[in-house]
C-alpha positions as CSV (number, residue, x, y, z in Angstrom):
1,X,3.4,-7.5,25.0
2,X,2.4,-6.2,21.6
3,X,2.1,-8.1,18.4
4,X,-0.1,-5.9,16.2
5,X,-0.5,-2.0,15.6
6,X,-4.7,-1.1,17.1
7,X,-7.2,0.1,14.5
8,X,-6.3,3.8,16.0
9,X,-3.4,3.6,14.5
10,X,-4.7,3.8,11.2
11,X,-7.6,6.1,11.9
12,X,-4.9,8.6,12.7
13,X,-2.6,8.1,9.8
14,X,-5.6,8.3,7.3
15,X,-6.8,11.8,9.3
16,X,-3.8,12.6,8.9
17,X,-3.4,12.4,4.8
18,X,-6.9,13.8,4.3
19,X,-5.7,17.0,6.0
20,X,-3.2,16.9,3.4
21,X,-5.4,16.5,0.8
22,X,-7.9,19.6,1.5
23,X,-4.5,21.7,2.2
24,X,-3.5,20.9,-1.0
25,X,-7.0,21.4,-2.8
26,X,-6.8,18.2,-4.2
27,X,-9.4,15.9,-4.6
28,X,-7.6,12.7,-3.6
29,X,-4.4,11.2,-2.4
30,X,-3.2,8.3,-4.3
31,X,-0.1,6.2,-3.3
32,X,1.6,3.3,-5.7
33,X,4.5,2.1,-2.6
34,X,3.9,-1.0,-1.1
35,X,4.9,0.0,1.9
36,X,3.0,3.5,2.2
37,X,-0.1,1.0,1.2
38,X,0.4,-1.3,4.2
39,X,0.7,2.0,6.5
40,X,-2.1,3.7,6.0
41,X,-4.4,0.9,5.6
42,X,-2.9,-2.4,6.9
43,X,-3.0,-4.2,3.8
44,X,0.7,-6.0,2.6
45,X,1.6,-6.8,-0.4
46,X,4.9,-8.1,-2.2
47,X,5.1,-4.8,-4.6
48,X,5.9,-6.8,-8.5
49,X,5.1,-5.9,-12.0
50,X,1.5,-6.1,-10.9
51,X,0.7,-2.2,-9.5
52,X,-1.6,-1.3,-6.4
53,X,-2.9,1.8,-6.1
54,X,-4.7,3.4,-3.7
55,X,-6.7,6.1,-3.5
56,X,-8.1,8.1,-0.2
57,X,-10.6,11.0,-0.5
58,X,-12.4,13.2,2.0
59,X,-14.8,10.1,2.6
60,X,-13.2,6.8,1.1
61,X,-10.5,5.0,1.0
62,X,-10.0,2.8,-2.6
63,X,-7.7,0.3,-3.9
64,X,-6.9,-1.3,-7.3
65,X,-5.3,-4.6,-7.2
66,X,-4.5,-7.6,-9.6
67,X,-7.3,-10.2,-9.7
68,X,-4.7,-12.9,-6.9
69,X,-4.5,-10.3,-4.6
70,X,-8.6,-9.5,-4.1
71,X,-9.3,-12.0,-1.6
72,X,-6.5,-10.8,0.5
73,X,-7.5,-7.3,0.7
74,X,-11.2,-7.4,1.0
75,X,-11.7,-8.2,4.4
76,X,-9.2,-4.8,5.6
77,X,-11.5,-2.7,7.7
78,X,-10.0,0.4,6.5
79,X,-10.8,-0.2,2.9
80,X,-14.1,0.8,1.5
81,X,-14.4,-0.7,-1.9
82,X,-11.6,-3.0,-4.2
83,X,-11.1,-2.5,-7.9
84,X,-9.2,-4.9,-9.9
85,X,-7.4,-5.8,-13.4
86,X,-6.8,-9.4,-14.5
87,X,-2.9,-9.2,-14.5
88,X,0.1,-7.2,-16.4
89,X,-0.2,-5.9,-19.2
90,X,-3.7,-7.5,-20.8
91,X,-5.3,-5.7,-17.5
92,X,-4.4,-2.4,-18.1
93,X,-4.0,-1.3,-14.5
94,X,-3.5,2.3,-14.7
95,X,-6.8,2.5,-16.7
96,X,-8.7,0.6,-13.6
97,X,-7.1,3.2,-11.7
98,X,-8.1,6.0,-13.5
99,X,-11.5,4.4,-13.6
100,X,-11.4,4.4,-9.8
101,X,-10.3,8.0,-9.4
102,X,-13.3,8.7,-12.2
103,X,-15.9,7.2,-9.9
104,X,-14.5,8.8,-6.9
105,X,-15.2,12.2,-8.6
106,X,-11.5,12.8,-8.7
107,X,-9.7,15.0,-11.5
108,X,-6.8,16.2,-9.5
109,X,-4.9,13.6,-7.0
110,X,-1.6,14.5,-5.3
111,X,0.2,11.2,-5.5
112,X,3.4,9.4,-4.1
113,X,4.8,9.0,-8.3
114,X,3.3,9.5,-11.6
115,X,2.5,5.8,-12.0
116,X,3.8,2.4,-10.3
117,X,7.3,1.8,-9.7
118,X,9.1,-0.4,-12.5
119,X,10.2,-3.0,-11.0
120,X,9.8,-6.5,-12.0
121,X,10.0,-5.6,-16.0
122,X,7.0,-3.1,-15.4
123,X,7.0,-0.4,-17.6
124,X,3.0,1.1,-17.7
125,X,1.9,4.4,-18.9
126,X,1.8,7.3,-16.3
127,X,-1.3,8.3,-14.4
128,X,-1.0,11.7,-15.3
129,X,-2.2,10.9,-19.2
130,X,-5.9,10.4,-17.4
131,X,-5.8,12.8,-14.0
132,X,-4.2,16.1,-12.7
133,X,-1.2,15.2,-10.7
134,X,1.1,17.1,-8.4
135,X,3.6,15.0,-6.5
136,X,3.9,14.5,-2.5
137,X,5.6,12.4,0.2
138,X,3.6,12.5,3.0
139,X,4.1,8.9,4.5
140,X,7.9,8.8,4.2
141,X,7.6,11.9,6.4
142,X,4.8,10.5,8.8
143,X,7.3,7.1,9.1
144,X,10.2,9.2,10.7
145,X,8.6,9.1,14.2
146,X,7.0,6.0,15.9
147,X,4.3,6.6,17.9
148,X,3.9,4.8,21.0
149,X,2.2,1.3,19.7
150,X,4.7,1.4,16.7
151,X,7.5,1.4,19.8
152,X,6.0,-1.3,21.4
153,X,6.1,-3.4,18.2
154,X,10.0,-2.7,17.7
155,X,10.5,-3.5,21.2
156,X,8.7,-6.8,20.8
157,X,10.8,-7.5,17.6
158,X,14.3,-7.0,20.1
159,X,13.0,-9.7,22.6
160,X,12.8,-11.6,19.9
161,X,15.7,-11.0,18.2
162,X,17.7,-11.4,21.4
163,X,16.7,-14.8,21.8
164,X,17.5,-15.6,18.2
165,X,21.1,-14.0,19.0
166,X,21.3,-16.2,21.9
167,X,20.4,-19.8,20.2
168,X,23.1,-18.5,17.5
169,X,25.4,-18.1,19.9
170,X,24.9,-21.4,21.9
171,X,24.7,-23.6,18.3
172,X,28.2,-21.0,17.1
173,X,31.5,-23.9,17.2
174,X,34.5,-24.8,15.4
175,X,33.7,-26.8,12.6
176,X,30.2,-26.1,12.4
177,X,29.2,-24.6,9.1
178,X,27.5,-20.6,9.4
179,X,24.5,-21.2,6.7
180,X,22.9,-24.7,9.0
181,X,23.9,-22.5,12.3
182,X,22.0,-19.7,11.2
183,X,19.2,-21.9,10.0
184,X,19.3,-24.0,13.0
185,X,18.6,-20.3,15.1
186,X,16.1,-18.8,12.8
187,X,14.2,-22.2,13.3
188,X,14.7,-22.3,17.3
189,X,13.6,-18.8,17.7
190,X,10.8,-18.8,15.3
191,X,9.2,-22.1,17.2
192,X,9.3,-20.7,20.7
193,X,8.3,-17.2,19.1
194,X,5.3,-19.1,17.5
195,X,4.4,-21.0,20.2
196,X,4.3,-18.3,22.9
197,X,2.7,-15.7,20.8
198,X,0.1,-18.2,19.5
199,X,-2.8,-16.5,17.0
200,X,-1.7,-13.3,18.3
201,X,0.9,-13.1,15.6
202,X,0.1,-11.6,12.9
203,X,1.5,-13.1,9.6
204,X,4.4,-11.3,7.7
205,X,6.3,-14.2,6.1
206,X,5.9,-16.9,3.1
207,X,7.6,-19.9,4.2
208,X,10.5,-18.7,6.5
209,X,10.0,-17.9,10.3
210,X,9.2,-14.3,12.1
211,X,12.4,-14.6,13.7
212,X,16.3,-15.2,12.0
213,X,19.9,-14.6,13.1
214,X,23.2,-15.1,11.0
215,X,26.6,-13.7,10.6
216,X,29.2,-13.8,8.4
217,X,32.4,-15.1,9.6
218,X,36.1,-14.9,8.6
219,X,37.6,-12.6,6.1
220,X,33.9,-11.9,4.7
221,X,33.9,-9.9,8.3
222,X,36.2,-7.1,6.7
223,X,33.4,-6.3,4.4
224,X,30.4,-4.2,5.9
225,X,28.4,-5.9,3.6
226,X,29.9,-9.6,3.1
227,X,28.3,-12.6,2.4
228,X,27.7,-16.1,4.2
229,X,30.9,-17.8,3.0
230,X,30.9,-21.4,2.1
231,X,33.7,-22.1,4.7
232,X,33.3,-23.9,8.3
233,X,33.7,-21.9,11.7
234,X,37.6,-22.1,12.8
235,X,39.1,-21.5,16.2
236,X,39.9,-17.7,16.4
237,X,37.3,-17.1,13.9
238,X,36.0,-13.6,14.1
239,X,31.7,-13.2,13.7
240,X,29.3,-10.2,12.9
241,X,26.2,-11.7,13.8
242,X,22.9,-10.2,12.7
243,X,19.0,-10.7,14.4
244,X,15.7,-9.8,14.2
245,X,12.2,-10.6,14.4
246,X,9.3,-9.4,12.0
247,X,6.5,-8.1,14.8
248,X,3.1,-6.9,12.6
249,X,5.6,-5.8,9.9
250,X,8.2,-4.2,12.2
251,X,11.7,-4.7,12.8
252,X,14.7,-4.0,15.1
253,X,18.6,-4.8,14.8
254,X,20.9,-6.3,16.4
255,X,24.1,-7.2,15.6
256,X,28.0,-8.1,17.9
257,X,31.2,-8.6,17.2
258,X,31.9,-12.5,18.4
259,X,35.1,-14.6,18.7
260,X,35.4,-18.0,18.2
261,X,38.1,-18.7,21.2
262,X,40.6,-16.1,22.7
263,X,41.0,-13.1,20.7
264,X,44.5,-11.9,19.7
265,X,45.8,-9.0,21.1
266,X,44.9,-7.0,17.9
267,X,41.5,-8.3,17.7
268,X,40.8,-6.9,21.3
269,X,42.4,-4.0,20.1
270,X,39.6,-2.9,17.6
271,X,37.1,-4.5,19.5
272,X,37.8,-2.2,22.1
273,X,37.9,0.9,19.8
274,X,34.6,-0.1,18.5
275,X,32.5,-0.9,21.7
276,X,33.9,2.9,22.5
277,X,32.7,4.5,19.5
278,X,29.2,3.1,19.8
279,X,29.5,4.0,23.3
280,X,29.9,7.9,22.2
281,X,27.8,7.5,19.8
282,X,24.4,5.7,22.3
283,X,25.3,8.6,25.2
284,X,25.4,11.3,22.1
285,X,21.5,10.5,21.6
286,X,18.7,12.8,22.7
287,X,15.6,14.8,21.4
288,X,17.0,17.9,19.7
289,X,20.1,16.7,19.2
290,X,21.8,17.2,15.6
291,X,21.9,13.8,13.5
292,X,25.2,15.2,11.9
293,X,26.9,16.0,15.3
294,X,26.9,12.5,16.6
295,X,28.4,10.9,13.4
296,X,30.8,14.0,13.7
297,X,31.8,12.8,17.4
298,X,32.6,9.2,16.7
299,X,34.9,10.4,13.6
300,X,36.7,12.7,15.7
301,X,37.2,10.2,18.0
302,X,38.3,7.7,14.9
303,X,40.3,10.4,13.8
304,X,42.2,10.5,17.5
305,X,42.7,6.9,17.9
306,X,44.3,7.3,14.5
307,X,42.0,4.7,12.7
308,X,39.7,7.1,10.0
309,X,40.7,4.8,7.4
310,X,39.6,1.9,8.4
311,X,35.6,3.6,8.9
312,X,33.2,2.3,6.1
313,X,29.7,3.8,6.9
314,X,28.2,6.8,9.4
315,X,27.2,5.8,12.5
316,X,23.4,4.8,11.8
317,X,20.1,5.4,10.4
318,X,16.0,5.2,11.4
319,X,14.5,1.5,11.4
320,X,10.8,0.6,11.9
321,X,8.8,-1.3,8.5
322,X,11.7,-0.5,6.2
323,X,15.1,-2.2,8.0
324,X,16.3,1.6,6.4
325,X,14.6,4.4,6.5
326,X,15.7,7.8,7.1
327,X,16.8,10.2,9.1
328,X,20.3,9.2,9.0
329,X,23.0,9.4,11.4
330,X,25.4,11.1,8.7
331,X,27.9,13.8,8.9
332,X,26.2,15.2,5.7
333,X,22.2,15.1,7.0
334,X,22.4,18.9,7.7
335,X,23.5,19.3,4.3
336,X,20.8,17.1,3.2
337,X,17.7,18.6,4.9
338,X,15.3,21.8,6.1
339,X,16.8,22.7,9.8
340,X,13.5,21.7,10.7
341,X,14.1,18.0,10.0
342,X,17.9,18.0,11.0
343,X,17.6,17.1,14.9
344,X,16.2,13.8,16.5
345,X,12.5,13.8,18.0
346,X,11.7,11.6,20.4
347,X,10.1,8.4,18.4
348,X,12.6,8.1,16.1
349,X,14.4,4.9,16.4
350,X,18.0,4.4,15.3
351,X,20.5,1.4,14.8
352,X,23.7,2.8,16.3
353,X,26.2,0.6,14.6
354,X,29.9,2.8,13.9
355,X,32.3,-0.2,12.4
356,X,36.1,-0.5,11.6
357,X,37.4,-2.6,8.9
358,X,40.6,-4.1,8.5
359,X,42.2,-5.7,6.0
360,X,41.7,-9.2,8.1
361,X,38.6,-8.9,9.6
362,X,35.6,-6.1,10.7
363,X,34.5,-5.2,14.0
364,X,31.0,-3.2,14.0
365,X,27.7,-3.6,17.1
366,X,24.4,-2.7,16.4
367,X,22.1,-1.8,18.8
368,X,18.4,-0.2,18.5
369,X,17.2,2.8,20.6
370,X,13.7,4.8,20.9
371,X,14.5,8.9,21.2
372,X,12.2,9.6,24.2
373,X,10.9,12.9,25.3
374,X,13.6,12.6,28.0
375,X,16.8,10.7,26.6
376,X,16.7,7.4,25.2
377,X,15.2,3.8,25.5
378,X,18.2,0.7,24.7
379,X,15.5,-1.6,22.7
380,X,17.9,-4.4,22.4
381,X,19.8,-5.5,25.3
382,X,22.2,-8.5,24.0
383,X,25.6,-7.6,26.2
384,X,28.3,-5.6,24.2
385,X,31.3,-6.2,26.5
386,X,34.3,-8.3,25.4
387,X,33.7,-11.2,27.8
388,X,30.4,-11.7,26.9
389,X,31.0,-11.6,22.9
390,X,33.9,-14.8,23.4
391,X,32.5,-18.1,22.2
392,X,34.4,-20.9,24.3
């Protein structure tokens, strides 16, 4: 059981970068994305108007904060000193940025963006008025393969994903309504996840639980993307149920097709098509194998069973801290990318999830799997037949 990525992990990642940095002759790296931050050192944040920035040179790793976030960071292992403004705009972040860099002997950086994302109504000056940049994007790279501990966490999130799946399933009834089942889930799974993992968790969440399923039910199914409607479970309801667990900042997916009582003979129908695509699409996996060719597979075998229109989305896509992150199972990722970066590697992690979409309701599983040196690695393991996916 693993609940938290090892010091190592870090060490390597920030070796890593700073073999970057002297290839590039550059002084420093500097990164302004939360979620590079929390890679390479540890340290999460909720990205706002307030920047972070950190910094990593040959010897030190830096970081400029907003004043509420310095008791947070200072205790991170892997950070050597903390700099920080008041708040947006009075405290002029950039500037204590540039101040850093300045004290860090640093006039050229080679940075993730010219400045901190605007989000959140920020709109600051770019870093490039006080330092040399050039641009790079190291960690999204780094991020496509998992190493081994990032696997474990993953496959930790599944376990407890699957039992959130489970409680949903158990609690699923007519008349009940989706938003309290879903809460009444998340809630189960999170206790018992709590409980058993004890101060080994490590905390990701601000007042909701590591661990949450849901659907959404009905005629919100025929949308890949539908919302929890406010309407009750009914007999011969069709669900796409969704579950997960946050493990150290990691995530996995899961997700099945459910009925609510016998299905129809046209809901079998497409369930049946469905499970087959994913089907292709799982045994299509492997190290070296091109992304493009397995979306390609399950669309000629759409295209055969006479159903291509009623296909959404490509197959699947890479999942790990971000629940999407690339490479992408997609027809087009050859198109998209060096030839170099167009095949699978073994730590790469995808959701296989091929859906079909009719005009009364959606089929679509998703299921997570590790590329292995040899073949593949199932990370979730709720069942995907028909009889197992009827709620009675």
């Amino acid at each position: 059981m693993s609940t938290r990525l090892p010091d190592s992990e870090f060490e390597a990642r920030l070796s890593d970068v700073r073999e970057r940095i002297r290839d590039r002759g550059a002084d420093a790296g500097v990164w302004f994305g939360a979620t590079s931050i929390e890679y390479l050192t540890g340290f999460d944040h909720i990205q706002t108007e307030r920047p972070v920035v950190l910094a990593v040179t040959d010897d030190r790793v830096e970081i400029t904060v907003p004043r509420l976030e310095v008791e947070r960071v200072q205790p991170n292992p892997h950070i050597d000193a903390v700099h920080h403004y008041f708040d947006y705009p009075g405290g002029k972040p950039i500037e204590v940025a540039a101040e850093m860099l300045s004290e860090l002997g640093a006039e050229s950086v080679v940075a993730d963006a010219d400045g901190a994302p605007g989000v959140m109504g920020y709109s600051g000056p770019a870093l490039s008025q006080h330092v040399e940049v050039e641009s790079q994007a190291w960690v999204d790279r780094m991020r496509w393969a998992k190493s081994d501990a990032e696997i474990d966490l993953i496959r930790e999130s599944a376990k407890w994903g699957n039992l959130a799946h489970q409680y949903l399933a158990d609690y699923t009834e007519p008349g009940a309504h989706p938003a309290t089942v879903s809460q009444r889930a998340s809630t189960d799974a999170s206790r018992a996840m709590l409980d058993t993992l004890g101060d080994t968790y490590v905390a990701r969440t601000r007042g909701s639980g590591p661990a949450h399923a849901g659907y959404i039910t009905g005629p919100q199914t025929a949308l890949p993307h539908g919302h929890t409607a406010n309407r009750r479970i009914e007999e011969g309801d069709v669900l796409i149920t969704g579950a997960a667990a946050n493990v150290d900042g990691y995530h996995s997916e899961l997700e099945r097709t459910m009925f609510v009582g016998e299905p129809n003979d046209e809901q079998v129908h497409y369930f049946e098509l469905m499970l087959e695509a994913q089907t292709i699409a799982i045994d299509a996996l492997g190290p070296g194998v091109p992304l493009a060719s397995v979306d390609e597979q399950v669309s000629d075998y759409f295209e055969e069973q006479g159903v291509s229109d009623l296909a959404r989305h490509h197959v699947g896509h890479n999942i790990g801290m971000g629940g999407h992150e690339p490479p992408y199972i997609d027809h087009g990722w050859t198109d998209h990318v060096e030839a170099d970066d167009a095949e699978m590697e073994p730590g790469h992690v995808y959701t296989i999830e091929p859906g079909l979409y009719t005009d009364t309701y959606g089929y679509r599983h998703s299921d997570t799997v590790a590329i292995t040196e040899n073949g593949t690695e199932m990370l979730t393991y709720f069942p995907r037949d028909l009889e197992s996916n009827i709620i009675r």
